[in-house]
Structure formats: structure tokens, C-alpha cells
N, C-alpha and C positions, 0 to 999 in steps of 0.2 A: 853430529847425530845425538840427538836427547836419551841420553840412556835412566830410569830412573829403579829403584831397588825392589826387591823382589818382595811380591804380592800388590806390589800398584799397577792396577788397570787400564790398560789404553786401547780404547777404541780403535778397533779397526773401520775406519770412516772413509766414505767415495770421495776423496777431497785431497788433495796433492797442498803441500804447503812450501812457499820460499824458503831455500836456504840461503838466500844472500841478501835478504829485506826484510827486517821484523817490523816494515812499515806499510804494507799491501794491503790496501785494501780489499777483503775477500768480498764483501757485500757493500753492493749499489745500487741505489734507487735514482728512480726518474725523477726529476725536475718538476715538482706542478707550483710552487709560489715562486715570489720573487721579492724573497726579505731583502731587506737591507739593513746591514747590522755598523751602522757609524751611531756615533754619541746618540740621536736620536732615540734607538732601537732602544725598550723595555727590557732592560738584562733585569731586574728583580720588579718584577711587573704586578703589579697592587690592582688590578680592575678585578670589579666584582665579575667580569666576565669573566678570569681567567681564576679565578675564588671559587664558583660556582663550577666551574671545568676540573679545578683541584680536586673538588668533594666526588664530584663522581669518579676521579679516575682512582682516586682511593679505594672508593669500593670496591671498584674492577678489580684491583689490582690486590686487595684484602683476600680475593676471593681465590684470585691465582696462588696465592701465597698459603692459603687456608685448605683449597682441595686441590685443585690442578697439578701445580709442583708437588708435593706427593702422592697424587694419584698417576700421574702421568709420564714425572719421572721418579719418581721413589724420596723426592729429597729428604736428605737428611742432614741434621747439624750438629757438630763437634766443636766442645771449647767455646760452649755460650758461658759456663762458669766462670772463663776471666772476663768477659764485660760486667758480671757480677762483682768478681774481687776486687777490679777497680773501679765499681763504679762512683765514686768522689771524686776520683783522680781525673772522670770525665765528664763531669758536670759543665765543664767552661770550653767542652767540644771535642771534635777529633776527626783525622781523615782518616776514612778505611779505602784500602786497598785491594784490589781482587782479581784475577785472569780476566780475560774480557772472555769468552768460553760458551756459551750459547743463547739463546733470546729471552730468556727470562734471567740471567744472570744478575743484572740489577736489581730487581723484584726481588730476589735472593739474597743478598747483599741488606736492602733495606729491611726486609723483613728480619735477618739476622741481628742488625744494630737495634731492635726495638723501637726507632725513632718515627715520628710522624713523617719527618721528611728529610731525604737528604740531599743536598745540593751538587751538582757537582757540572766543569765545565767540559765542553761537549765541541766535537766537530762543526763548525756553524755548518757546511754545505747541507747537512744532515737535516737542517732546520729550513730549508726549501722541498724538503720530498712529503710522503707519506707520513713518515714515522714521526713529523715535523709536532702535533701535540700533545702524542705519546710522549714524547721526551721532555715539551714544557709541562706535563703535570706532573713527571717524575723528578722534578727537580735539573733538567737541562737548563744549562745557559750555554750559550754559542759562544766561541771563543771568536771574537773578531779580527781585523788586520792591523787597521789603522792605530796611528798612538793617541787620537783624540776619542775613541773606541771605548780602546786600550782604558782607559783611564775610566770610564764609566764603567766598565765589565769590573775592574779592581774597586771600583765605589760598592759596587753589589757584594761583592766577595766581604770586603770590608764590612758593610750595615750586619749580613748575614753571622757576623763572628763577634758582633755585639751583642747578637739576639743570642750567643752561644749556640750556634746550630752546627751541625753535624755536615762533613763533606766528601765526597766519593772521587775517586780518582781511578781507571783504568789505565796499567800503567803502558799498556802494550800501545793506544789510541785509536785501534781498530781492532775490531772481532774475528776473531779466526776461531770457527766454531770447533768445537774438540778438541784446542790447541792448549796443548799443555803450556803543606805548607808552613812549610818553614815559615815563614813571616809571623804568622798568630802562635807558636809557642806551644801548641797543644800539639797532642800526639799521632803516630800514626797505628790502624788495629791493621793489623796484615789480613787476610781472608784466601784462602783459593778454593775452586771447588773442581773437585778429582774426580773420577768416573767409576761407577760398577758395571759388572757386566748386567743387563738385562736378562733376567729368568722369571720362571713363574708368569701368574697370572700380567706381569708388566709386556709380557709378550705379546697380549692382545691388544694393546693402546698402540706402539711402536715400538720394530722391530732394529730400526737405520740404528739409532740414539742410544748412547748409553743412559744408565739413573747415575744421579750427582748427590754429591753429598758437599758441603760447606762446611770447611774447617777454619774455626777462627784462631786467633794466635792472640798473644798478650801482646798489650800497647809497648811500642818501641819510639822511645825521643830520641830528637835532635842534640847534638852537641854546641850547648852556647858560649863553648868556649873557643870556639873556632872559629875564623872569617866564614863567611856567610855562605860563599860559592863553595867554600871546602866542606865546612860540615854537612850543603845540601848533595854535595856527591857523598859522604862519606856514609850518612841516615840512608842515600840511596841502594847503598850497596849493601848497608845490611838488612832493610829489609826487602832487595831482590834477594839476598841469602835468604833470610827466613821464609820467604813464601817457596823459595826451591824445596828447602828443606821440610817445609808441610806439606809438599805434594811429591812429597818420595822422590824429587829430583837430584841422581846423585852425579848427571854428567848434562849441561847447559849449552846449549851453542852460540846462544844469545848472552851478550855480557850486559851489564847490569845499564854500564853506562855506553853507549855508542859513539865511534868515532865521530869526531867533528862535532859532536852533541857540545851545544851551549848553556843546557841545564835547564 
């Protein structure tokens, strides 16, 4: 049972959560394309149609970030001052990390790092439904199966860390709404966003939802002094420590790294 310390908020939410799966899928959509994600498939897709798709979904999404997220839910942000203190140290990139925690949570996240875009790799199935190019102009890429796939999805990751761009990771791989790379050398920002109680005037927008706030954390490296598989469990655990610890979490049920987990 998640116990966390006294004065952090949780949501009393209509929504029952696994104790024996931090892998469930809470949200599914129906089926309407039929991608196909082998070597073919546009993992860093250059078409002025999807350029032109980018610009507008920036807007949209400027917009959410600008009025919606705190008019709607109150957001707020803590600990933008260490993207500040380092920022030299993150000129040549960085992955931030974040709860995966409710439908704008991304938008929140980007909006936090200041960046034009951030990339990050994504449930392919997700990329046959609705939310299929929501997700390409936010910087989704489908994570494929195949190893001839495989190898093109890693060519994009690759271009994109040349370009020094910035990459998002949720570490959970599915949303559970209210739920409390090593290779390139750059760092990881930890992020979570924790919940207030809704009062006031937030009470007339929605009543279910709590308001969120996003607290960022200072950049936390890899050990290069270590084999590869070791130092990526060892970066992993502490910054699943660090995001416990910025969301008042002082008793976990989920451990860092899961059994049988191949990294």
C-alpha cells in the first residue's frame, strides 16, 4: 500500500488500481488505422505534411499550456530554477521523466522543459487509434517489434541526439490516471506532478479531478564507470528514488526495477 508523508494529497478518485501489475493498461481505444510499423514505417518523418501538422498542433497545444492547464486545473510549477542553474550542462540534451498521471501530462512536461519539442518513444498500438496524431505531433514514435524495425526506430533516436534534442520517457508505460538513455551520455530531469485538493472558484470547471502542480528535480547522470546493464539499473533506481521522494512518497509498492525486467 503507497503510503506518502503528511500534507501530500491524493485524490480520492472512481477508479480501483492493480496491486499485482504496474503494467495495465487503464485506457483503450478502438482500432480505426492499420499502421505498419517494419523498417518501412517514418519513425522521424520529414513530410511537409507532417511539418505543417506540427505547427498547428503547437498552437493547440501552446494554448493548453497557456490557459486550459491553469484555468482548469490550477497547474502549477516548482523547481524550474534548476533547468536554469544547469542550463550549459543541457545544451547537448536530456531525458526527463514524469508519472504518467493524466491527459494533459505530456503538454506539461514539454511545457516545463521550455523546449520546442520533445521526443519520446511510445506504445505503437496507440498509433492505430484516435489519439494516433496527437501523439505524432507531440513527438511520439512507436516503439516496433521487429529487429529490422528495431534498427530504424534506433537510426531516429540516433539523428535526433545529434540534433541535441531533448527526450521524454514515462517510466510507468501506461497511464493510470491519479496514480501516484543511457547510450547518449546526457542526463536524466526527474519531474512528477502531485495533486491539490480542488476548492474555490476550480470547483465550477470540475469537481471528479484534482489540480496538479509539476515539480521538477535537478538533472541526475549515469555512472560511466560501470558495465552498461549495471549502471542502467543502478541511474534507474535512483531516480525512481528521486521522483518517490518529490512526491512525498515515503512507502512504494512498486519497486524500481521489476522482476524478470530485462532493462
Amino acid at each position: 500500500m503507497m503510503k506518502v508523508k503528511e500534507g501530500e494529497y491524493i485524490p480520492d478518485v472512481e477508479d480501483t488500481f492493480p496491486e499485482d501489475d504496474p503494467f495495465v493498461h487503464k485506457l483503450t481505444y478502438e482500432n480505426i488505422y492499420n499502421e505498419v510499423f517494419d523498417e518501412n514505417y517514418p519513425y522521424l518523418d520529414k513530410s511537409w505534411k507532417w511539418k505543417i501538422g506540427n505547427i498547428w498542433a503547437a498552437i493547440r497545444f501552446y494554448s493548453v499550456c497557456k490557459w486550459f492547464n491553469p484555468v482548469y486545473y490550477g497547474m502549477r510549477y516548482e523547481g524550474k530554477e534548476n533547468l536554469k542553474k544547469y542550463k550549459k550542462e543541457l545544451t547537448d540534451g536530456a531525458v526527463t521523466v514524469c508519472n504518467h498521471a493524466y491527459s494533459w501530462d505530456f503538454i506539461t512536461v514539454w511545457s516545463a522543459s521550455g523546449k520546442s519539442n520533445l521526443w519520446y518513444p511510445a506504445w505503437a498500438d496507440n498509433f492505430q487509434t484516435k489519439v494516433r496524431d496527437k501523439m505524432r505531433h507531440t513527438g511520439g514514435i512507436p516503439v516496433p517489434k521487429s529487429m529490422s524495425a528495431l534498427k530504424k526506430f534506433n537510426e531516429a533516436f540516433d539523428e535526433l541526439h545529434e540534433r541535441k534534442a531533448w527526450f521524454h520517457v514515462f517510466p510507468e508505460e501506461c497511464r493510470w490516471n491519479n496514480y501516484k538513455p543511457y547510450k547518449y551520455k546526457i542526463p536524466i530531469i526527474p519531474m512528477v506532478i502531485v495533486y491539490r485538493e480542488r476548492t474555490g472558484l476550480y470547483k465550477l470547471f470540475n469537481k471528479k479531478e484534482p489540480l496538479y502542480t509539476c515539480r521538477i528535480g535537478e538533472p541526475i547522470y549515469p555512472n560511466f564507470d560501470m558495465p552498461r546493464k549495471e549502471a542502467v539499473d543502478e541511474l534507474r533506481t535512483r531516480v525512481h528514488a528521486k521522483m518517490c521522494e518529490m512526491a512525498g512518497i515515503i512507502e512504494n509498492p512498486w519497486p524500481s526495477i521489476q522482476p524478470n525486467d530485462n532493462g
